[in-house]
C-alpha positions as CSV (number, residue, x, y, z in Angstrom):
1,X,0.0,0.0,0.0
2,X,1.1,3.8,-0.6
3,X,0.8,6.1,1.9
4,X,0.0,9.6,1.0
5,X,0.6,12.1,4.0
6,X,-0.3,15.8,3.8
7,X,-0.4,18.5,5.7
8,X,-3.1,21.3,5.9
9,X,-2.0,25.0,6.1
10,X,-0.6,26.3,3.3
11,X,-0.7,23.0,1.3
12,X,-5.0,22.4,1.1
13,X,-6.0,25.6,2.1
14,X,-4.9,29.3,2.2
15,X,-4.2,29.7,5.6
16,X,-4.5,33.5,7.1
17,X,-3.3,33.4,10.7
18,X,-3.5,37.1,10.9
19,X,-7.4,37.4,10.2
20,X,-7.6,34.4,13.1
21,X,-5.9,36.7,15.2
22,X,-7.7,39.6,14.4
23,X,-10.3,37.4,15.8
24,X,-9.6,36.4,18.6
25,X,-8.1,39.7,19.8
26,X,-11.9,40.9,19.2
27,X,-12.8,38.3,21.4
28,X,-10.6,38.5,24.8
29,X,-9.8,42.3,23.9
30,X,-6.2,41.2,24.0
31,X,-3.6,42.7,20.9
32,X,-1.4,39.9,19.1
33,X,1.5,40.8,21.1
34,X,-0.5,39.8,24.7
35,X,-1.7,36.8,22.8
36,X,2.1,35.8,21.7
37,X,3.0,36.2,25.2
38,X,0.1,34.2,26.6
39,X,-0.5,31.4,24.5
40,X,1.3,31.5,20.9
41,X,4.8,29.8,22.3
42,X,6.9,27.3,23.2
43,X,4.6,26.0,25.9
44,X,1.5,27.3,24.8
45,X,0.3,26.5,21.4
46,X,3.2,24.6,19.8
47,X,2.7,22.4,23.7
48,X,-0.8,21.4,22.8
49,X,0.5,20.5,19.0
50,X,2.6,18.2,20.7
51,X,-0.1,16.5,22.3
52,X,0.8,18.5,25.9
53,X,-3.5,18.7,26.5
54,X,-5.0,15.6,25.4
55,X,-8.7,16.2,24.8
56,X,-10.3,19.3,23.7
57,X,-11.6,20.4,26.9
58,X,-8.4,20.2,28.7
59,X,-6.7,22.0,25.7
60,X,-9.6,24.9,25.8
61,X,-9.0,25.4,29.7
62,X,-5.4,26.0,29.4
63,X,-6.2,28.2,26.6
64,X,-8.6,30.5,29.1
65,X,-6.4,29.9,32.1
66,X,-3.4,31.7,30.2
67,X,-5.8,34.5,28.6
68,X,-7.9,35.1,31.5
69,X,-11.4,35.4,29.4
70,X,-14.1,32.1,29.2
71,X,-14.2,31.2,25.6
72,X,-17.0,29.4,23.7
73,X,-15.7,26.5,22.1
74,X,-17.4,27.0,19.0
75,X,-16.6,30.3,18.8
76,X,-13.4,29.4,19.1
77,X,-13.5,27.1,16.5
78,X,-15.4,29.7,13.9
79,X,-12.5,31.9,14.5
80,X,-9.8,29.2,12.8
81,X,-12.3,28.1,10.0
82,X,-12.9,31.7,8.9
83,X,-8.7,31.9,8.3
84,X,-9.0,29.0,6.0
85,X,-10.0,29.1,2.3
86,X,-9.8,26.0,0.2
87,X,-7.4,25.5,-2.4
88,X,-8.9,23.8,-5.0
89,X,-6.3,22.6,-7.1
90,X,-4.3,21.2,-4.3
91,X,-7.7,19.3,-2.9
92,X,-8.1,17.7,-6.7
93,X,-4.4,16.4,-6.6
94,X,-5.4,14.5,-2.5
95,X,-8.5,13.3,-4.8
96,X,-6.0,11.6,-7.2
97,X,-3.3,10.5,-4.6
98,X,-6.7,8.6,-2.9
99,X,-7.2,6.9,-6.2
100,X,-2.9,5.5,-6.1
101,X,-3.1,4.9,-2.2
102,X,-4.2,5.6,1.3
103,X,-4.7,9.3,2.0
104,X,-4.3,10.7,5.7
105,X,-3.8,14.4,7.3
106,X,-1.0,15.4,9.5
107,X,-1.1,19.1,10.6
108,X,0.4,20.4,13.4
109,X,-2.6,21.3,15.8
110,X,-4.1,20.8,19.3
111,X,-6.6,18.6,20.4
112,X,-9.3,21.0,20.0
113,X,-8.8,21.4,16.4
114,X,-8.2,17.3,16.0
115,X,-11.8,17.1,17.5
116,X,-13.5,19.7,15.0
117,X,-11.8,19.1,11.6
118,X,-14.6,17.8,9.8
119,X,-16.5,21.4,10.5
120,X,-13.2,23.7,10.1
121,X,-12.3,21.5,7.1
122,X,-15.7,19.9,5.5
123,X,-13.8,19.9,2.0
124,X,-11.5,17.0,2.9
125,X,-14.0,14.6,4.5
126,X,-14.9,12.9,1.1
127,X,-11.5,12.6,0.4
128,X,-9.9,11.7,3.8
129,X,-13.0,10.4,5.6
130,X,-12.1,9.0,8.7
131,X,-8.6,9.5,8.1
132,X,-8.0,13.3,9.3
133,X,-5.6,13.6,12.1
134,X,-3.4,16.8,13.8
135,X,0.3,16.3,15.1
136,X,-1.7,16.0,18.7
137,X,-3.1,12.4,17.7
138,X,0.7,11.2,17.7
139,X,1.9,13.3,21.2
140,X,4.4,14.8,18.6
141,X,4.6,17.7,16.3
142,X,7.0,17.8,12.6
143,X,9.4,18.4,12.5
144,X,10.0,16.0,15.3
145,X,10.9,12.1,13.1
146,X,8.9,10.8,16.1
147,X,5.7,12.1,14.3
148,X,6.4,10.6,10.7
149,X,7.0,7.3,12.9
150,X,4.1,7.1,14.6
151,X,2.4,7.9,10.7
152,X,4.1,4.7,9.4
153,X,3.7,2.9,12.2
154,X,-0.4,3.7,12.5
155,X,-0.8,2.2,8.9
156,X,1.8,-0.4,9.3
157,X,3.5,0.8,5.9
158,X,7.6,1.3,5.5
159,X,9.0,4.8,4.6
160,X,10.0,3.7,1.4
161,X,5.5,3.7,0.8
162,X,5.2,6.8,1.9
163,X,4.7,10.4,0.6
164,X,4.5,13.7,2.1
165,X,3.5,17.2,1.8
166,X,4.3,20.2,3.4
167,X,5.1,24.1,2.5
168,X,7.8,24.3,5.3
169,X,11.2,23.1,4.0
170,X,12.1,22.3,8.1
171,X,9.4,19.7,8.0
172,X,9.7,18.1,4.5
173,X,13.3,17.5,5.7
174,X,12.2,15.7,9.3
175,X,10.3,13.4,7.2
176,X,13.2,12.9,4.5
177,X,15.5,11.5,7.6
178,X,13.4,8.5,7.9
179,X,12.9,7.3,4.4
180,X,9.9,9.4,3.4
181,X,9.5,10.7,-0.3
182,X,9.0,14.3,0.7
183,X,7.5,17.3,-1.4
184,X,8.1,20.9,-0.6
185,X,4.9,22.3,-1.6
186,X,4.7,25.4,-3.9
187,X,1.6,25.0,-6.1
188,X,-0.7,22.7,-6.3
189,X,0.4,21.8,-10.1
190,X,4.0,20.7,-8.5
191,X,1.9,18.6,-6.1
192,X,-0.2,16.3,-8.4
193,X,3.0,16.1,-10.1
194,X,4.8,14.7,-7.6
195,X,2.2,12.8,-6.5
196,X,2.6,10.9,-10.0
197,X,5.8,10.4,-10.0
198,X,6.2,9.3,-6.9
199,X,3.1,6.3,-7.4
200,X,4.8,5.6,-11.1
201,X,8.4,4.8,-9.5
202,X,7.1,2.6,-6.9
203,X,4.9,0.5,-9.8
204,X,8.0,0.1,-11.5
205,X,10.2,-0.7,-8.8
């Protein structure tokens, strides 16, 4: 079986963390640079990628613990989807990969996003189904190799198998280290592409 990994921001959609932000400085009446120094850091935000709060409600408490405001959850939620615009062509070229091989997510988000991805992302549940997942699911977040491993090891398939897409450099290179055919995503034409070439190798290998 071929795995086909991708990630979300950036790569399926348009991603405009500034307009979230916007958002949820209307909301707690705190200015992006409170909110950096709150939340967006090392032990905020990229934590709960990393799987630090492991259900959605734990993840949404530390979030109002460390702004001070009570924060409706789907609020919270309406606030990420309306930074996200699909990108078409990129979502045609998951629709082919699904036709050559296994299709799963891997973005680097909390538990909070893991649990409402079908609502902030309703474009990729045809594709992806059941199969939509943020780095939270695996308790690690890419660039970390741990992440990619757990990937592999979740669908029992070897590096070698597997594909991946991301539009950060850092992270296409943490999955290169184990194996994985990685693409540095630029446009969604040089991702079907390499989507192709990488199924037509492994069919003649």
């Amino acid at each position: 079986m071929l795995l086909f990994i991708f990630d979300m921001d950036d790569v399926l959609y348009e991603y405009d963390w500034r307009t979230r932000m916007a958002g949820v400085t209307e909301l707690t009446g705190l200015p992006l640079e409170q909110l950096r120094e709150r939340w967006w850091h090392e032990h905020g935000e990229r934590a709960a990628e990393a799987g630090a709060f492991g259900t959605a409600e734990e993840y949404l408490a530390a979030v109002e613990s460390a702004l001070e405001v009570t924060i409706d959850e789907e609020h919270w939620v309406r606030l990420r989807a309306a930074a996200m615009t699909p990108t078409a062509g990129s979502i045609a070229a998951v629709a082919r990969a699904a036709q050559l091989g296994q299709v799963t997510l891997l973005t680097n988000n909390g538990s909070l996003p893991s649990k409402h991805l079908r609502v902030m992302a309703p474009e990729l549940v045809p594709i992806f189904g059941d199969h939509l997942f943020t780095s939270s699911d695996y308790g690690a977040r890419k660039p970390d190799p741990i992440v990619f491993r757990a990937v592999l090891d979740r669908y029992e398939v070897d590096a070698a198998d597997a594909f991946f897409a991301d539009d950060m450099a850092i992270n296409v290179e943490g999955a290169r280290t184990l194996g994985i055919t990685a693409h540095h995503f630029q446009n969604p034409e040089g991702l079907l592409a390499a989507i192709e070439e990488f199924a037509a190798t492994r069919v003649t290998r």
